[in-house]
N, C-alpha and C positions, 0 to 999 in steps of 0.2 A: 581375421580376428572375429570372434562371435561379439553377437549384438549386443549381450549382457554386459561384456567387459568395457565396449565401448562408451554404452551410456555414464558410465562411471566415470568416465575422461570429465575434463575441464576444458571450457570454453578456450580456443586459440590451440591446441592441439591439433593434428594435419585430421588424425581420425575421429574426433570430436565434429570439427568442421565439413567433416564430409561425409556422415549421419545426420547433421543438420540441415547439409544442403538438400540430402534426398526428402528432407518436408516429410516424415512421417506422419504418420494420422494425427490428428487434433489430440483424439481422444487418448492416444497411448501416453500424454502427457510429460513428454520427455525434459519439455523444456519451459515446464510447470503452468500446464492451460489450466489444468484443473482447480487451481488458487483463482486465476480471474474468472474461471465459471462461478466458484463462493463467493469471489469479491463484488461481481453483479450483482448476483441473488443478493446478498445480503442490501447491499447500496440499493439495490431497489425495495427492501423492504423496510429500509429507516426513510425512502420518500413516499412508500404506499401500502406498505403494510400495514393490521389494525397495530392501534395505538395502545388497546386496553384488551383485555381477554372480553369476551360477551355479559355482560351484566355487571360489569365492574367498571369504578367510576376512574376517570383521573385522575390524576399526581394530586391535584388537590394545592398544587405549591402557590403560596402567600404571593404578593406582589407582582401580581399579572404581567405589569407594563415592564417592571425593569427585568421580568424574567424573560420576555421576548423581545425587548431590545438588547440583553445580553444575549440571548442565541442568533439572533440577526448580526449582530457584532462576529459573535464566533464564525459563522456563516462566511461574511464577508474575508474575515482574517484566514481562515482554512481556503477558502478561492483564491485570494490572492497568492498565497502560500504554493498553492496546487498547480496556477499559471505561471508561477516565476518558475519553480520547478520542471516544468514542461517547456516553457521559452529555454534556459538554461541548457536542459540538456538538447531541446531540437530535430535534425532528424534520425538521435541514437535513441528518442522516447521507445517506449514498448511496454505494452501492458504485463510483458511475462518477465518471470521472474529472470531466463536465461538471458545474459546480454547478447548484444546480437556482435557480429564477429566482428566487424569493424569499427567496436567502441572505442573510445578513448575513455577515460578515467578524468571524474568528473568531483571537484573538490572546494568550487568557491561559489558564488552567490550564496541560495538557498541553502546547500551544500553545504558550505562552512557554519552555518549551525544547526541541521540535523540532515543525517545521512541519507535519511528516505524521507525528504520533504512533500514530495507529492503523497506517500500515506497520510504523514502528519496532516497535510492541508485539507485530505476527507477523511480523517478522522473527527478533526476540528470541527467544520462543517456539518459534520453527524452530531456531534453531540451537538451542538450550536439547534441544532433542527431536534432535536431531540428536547431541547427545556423548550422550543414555539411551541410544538404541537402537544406538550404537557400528559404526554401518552408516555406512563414508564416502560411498555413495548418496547418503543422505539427509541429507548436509553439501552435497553438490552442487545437489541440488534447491532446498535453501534457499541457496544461494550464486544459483541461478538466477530465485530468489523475489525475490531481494533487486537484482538487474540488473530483473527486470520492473519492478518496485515504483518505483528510479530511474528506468524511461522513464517511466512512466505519470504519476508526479509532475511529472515535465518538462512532459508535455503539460498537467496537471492545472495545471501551474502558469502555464502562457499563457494561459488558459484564468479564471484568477482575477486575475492581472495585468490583462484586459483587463474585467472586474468591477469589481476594485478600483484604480484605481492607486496606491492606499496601499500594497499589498501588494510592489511594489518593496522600500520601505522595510525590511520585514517580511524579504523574503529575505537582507538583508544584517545584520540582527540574529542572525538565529536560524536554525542551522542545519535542511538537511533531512530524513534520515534516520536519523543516528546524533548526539545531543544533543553537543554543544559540537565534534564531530571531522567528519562531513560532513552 
């Protein structure tokens, strides 16, 4: 079978799984590197990116104290979020969107109120860092974190669809990224 047709298989397939095992190159991105190469870059430019274009001031936003004690809040809530998420699922984690072959199907803690918790929990987190550092920059970036994060789930999510097809069900229960609103 040629290699094109293959990539098109779904995870748990004999010929799926044995394209997989041969470890293709990083960069041919089969089993979507190239979403956590964006997903760094970006996460590292809402913790170190500039905040403001050159000669342009800050947000400018009123109430200093309670706008950094709410993004320290967000902060905290999107880590927690991000670590239950990561305890939960254990050693089926994986930065890529492909699951890895010997998943199980993963539906309660964090889970049972959004799909992709660990997005949610550095999304949260960015924006949360986004109202401290008062650099509308780095609202953008996480605005940009948060569009990657939806494609990559998208793909992620065909991808467990054809895993699970329980997981239909799942998508119509329980929102994706942001718990009861999308």
């Amino acid at each position: 079978m040629s290699s094109g047709r293959s990539r098109s298989l779904g995870p748990g397939t004999a010929e799926s799984d044995a394209m997989h095992d041969r470890k293709s190159p990083w960069w041919r991105g089969e089993r979507g590197e190239w979403y956590v190469v964006g997903q760094f870059a970006l996460m590292l430019l809402v913790l170190a990116g500039p905040r403001t274009l050159p000669g342009e001031a800050d947000w400018g936003l009123p109430l200093v104290r309670a706008r950094q004690a709410a993004g320290a809040a967000l902060i905290v809530a999107g880590g927690a979020l991000a670590l239950a998420a990561a305890m939960r699922l254990g050693w089926r984690l994986t930065p890529l969107p492909y699951p890895k072959d010997n998943a199980t199907f993963v539906q309660a803690g964090p889970y049972a109120v959004v799909r992709h918790p660990a997005y949610s929990g550095l999304l949260t987190g960015s924006f949360g860092f986004a109202l401290m550092m008062n650099g509308w920059l780095t609202f953008v970036y996480a605005a940009a974190l948060f569009v990657l994060f939806d494609v990559k789930s998208r793909r992620e999510e065909r991808w467990l669809v054809q895993k699970f097809p329980e997981y239909r069900d799942y998508q119509r229960r329980v929102r994706k990224l942001v718990p009861f609103v999308y």
